[in-house]
N, C-alpha and C positions, 0 to 999 in steps of 0.2 A: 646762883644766877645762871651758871653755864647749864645745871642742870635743865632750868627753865627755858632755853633756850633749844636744849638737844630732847626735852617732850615736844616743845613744839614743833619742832620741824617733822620728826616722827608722824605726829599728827597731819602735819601737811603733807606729809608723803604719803600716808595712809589712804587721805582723802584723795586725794590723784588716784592709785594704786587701784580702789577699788572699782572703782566706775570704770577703768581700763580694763583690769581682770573678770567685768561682769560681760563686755562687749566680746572676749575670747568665751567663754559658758553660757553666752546668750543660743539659744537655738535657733532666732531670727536671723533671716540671708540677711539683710541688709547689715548688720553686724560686720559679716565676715562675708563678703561677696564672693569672694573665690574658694570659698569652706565646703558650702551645704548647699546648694542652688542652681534653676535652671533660671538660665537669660536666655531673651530673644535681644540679638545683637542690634540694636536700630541703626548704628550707620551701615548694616551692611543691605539695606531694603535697595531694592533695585527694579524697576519697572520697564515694560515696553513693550512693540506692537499692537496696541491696541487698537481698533476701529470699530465700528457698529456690526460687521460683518464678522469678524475676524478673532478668533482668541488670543489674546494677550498674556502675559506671565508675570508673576511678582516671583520673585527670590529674595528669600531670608534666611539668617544664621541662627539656630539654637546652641547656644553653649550650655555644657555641660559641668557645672563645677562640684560635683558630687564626686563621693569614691566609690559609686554605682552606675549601671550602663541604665538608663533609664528610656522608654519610650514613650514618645510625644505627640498630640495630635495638633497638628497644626491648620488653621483655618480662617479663610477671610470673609469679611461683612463688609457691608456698608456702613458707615461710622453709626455708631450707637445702634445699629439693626441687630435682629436677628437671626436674618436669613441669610445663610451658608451660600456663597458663591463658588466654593473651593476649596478641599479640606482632603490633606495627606497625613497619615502617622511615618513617625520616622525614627528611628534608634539611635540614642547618641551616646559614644561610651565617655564610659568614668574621667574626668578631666578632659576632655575633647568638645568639638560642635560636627555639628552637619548641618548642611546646606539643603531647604527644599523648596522646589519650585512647584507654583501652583497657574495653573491655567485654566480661562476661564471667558467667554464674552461678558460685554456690556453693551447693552442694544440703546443708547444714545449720546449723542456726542457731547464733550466738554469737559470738563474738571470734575474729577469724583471723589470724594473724600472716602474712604476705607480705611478699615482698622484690621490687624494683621494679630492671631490668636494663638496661646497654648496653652495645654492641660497636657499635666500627669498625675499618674497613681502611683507614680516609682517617686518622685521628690515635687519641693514644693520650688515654685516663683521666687525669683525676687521678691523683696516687697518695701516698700518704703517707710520713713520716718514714722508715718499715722497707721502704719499697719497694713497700709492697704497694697494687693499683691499687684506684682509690675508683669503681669502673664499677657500684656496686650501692646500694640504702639500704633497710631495714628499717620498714616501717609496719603500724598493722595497722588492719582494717575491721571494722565492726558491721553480721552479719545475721540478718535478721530472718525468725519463722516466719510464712511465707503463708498467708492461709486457706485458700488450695486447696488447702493440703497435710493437712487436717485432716476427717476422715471425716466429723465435726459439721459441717458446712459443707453437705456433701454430703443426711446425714439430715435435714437441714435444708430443704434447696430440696425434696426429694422429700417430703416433708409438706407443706410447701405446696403444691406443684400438685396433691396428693392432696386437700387442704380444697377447692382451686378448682374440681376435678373433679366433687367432691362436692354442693359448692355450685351449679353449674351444673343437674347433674343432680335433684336437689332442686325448684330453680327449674320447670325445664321441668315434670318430672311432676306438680307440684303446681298450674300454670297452667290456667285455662277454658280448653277446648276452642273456636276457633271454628266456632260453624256453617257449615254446608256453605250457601255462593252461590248463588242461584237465579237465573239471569235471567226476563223477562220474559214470554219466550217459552215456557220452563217453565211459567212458575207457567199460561198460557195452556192448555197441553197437559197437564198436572194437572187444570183449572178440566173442561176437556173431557171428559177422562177418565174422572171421576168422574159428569158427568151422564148418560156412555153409561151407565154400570153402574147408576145410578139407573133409569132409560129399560127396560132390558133386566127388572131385576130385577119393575119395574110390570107388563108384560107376561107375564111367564113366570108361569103358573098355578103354584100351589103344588099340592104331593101331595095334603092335607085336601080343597082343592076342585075337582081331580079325581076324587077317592075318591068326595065325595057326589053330585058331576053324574052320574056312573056309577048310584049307586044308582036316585037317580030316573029315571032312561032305564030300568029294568028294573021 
């Protein structure tokens, strides 16, 4: 009876035992997360300055759980898109991460849904329960309309230099005139000027008394 007791437990421990020991000889990450694989960190996505005008940046971590230094290309889309917004390789060693920032505009305002991307030829993704690899994560970012995207901005500054233009020109026209400079030597050849004409005008007989010197001679 004891014996039937001590196959079965055997047995029981077997059946634990193996399914455990297939998860350490599995070659699948999910297995063994921190064994054989590269993660992209999701809590550490990080967003900001975005505007229609303006580049904005995401930051993300790849972790490194391999006992290989491995390089990664890392790259953002639009959620389920194709098209490449932004994309850096970057070298992560053997049990370690790096951090890479990607920078980039979005030329319309509001909530954008993006998916955040890695591929390597040096180790494989995570990957989950149905096989399917964890090389991606879905976030999304806040952006904002620029003023220089905004005509009022524009009507704006041109009214003002219009006022200043205005107000200069104002200014000047409405200003005293300064007098015109004399030097010294002027006013000297002025002072002269005018006593010859005095001088000349003393001497030169007028018409009336020539008229009547005339008379009397005859």
């Amino acid at each position: 009876m004891n014996s039937k007791k001590t196959i079965l437990a055997i047995v029981l421990i077997a059946m634990i035992a193996v399914p455990a020991l297939s998860l350490y000889d599995s070659d699948e990450c999910e297995a063994a997360p921190v064994g054989n694989c590269l993660m992209i960190d999701t809590s550490s996505i990080s967003t900001g300055g975005f505007d229609t005008r303006t580049a904005g940046y995401v930051d993300v971590t790849i972790i490194n759980n391999t006992a290989a230094q491995a390089s990664v290309l890392v790259f953002v889309t639009y959620e389920n898109g194709t098209s490449r917004l932004a994309e850096k390789t970057v070298t992560v060693d053997a049990g370690g991460s790096s951090m890479v920032t990607l920078n980039f505009t979005i030329g319309s305002a509001g909530t954008k849904n993006l998916t955040i991307w890695g591929e390597s030829d040096d180790a494989e993704f995570l990957t989950d329960s149905d096989d399917n690899t964890l090389n991606y994560a879905n976030f999304t970012v806040g952006v904002k309309e620029s003023i220089w995207s905004s005509w009022t901005t524009y009507a704006a500054i041109i009214g003002i230099v219009a006022l200043i233009a205005l107000a200069v020109f104002l200014k000047y026209r409405n200003a005293p005139r300064a007098e015109k400079t004399v030097t010294f030597t002027e006013l000297e050849e002025q002072k002269k000027g005018r006593s010859v004409q005095k001088s000349t005008r003393a001497k030169a007989p007028t018409t009336e008394k020539k008229q009547y010197q005339g008379k009397r001679k005859q």
